[in-house]
C-alpha positions as CSV (number, residue, x, y, z in Angstrom):
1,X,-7.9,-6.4,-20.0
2,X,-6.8,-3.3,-17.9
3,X,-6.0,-4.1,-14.6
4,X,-7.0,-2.1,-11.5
5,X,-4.3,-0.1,-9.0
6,X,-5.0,-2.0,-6.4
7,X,-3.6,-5.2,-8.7
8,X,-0.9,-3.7,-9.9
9,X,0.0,-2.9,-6.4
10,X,-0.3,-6.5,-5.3
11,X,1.7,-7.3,-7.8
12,X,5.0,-5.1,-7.2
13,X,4.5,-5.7,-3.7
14,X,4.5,-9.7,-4.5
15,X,7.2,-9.4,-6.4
16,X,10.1,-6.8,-4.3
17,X,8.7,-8.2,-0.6
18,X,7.8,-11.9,-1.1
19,X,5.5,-11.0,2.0
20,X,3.6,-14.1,3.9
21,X,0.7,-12.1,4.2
22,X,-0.4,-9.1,2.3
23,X,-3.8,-7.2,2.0
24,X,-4.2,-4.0,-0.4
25,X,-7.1,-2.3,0.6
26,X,-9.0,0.7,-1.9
27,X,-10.2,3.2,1.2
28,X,-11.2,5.9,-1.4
29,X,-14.6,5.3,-0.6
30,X,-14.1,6.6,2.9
31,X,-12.5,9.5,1.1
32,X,-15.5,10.9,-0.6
33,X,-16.0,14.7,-0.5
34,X,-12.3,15.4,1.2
35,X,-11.9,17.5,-1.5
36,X,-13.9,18.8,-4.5
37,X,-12.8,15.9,-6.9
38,X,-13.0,12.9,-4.3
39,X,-16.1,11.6,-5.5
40,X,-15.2,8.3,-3.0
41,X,-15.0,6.3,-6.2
42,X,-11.9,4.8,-8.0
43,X,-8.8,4.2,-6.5
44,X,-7.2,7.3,-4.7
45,X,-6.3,5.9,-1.2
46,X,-4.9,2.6,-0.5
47,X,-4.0,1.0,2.6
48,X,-1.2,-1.5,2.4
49,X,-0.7,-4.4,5.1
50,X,2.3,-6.4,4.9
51,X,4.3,-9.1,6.9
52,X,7.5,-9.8,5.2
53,X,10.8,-11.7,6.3
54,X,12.9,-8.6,4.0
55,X,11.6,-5.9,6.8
56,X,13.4,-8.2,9.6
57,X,16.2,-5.7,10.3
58,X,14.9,-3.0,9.1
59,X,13.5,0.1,11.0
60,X,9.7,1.5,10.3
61,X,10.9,4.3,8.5
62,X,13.1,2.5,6.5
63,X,10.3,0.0,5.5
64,X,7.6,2.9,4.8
65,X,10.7,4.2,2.5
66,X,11.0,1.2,0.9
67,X,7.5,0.8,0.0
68,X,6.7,4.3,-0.8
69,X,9.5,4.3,-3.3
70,X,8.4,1.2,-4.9
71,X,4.9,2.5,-5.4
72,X,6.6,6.3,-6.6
73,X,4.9,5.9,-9.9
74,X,1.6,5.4,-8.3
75,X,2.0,8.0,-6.4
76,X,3.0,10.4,-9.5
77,X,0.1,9.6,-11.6
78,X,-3.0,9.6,-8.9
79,X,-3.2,7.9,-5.9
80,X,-3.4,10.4,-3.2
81,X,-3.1,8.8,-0.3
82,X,-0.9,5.6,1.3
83,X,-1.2,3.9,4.9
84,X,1.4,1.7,5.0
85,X,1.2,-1.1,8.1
86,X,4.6,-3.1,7.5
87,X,6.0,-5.5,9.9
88,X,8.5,-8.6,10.0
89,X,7.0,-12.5,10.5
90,X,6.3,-12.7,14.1
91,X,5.8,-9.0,14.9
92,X,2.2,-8.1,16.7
93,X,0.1,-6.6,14.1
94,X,-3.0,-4.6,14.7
95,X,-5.0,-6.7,12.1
């Protein structure tokens, strides 16, 4: 069974960040037409919303760092675009 990006996101982000809350979201479709091959289907921008007690400490670059480099292969092979919302437990979110 092939899995989707948007799993196999979840999953790396499950396993480096234990987060308390997490929500992957597949925006391509809000995408479509951006340029010639965005067709707003498949998975070519994610949106990734994160609480986790390992950001406590850390500043917002560090934790976009973090994440972007955990998701590097992703980013090599196809998906164009990542919105990263990270924040520690007890942090005001905007979602």
């Amino acid at each position: 069974m092939e899995t989707t990006l948007q799993s196999r996101i979840e999953k790396k982000l499950n396993d480096a960040f234990a987060p308390e809350r997490l929500a992957v979201i597949n925006e391509s479709h809000m995408h479509a037409g951006h340029q010639p091959d965005m067709t707003g289907t498949g998975e070519t921008h994610i949106r990734v919303r994160i609480v986790s007690a390992k950001f406590i400490g850390m500043t917002r670059l560090a934790r976009h760092r973090a994440i972007t480099e955990l998701l590097k292969p992703e980013l090599d092979t196809g998906l164009h675009a990542l919105a990263v919302e990270p924040a520690a437990p007890g942090e005001a979110v905007r979602w």
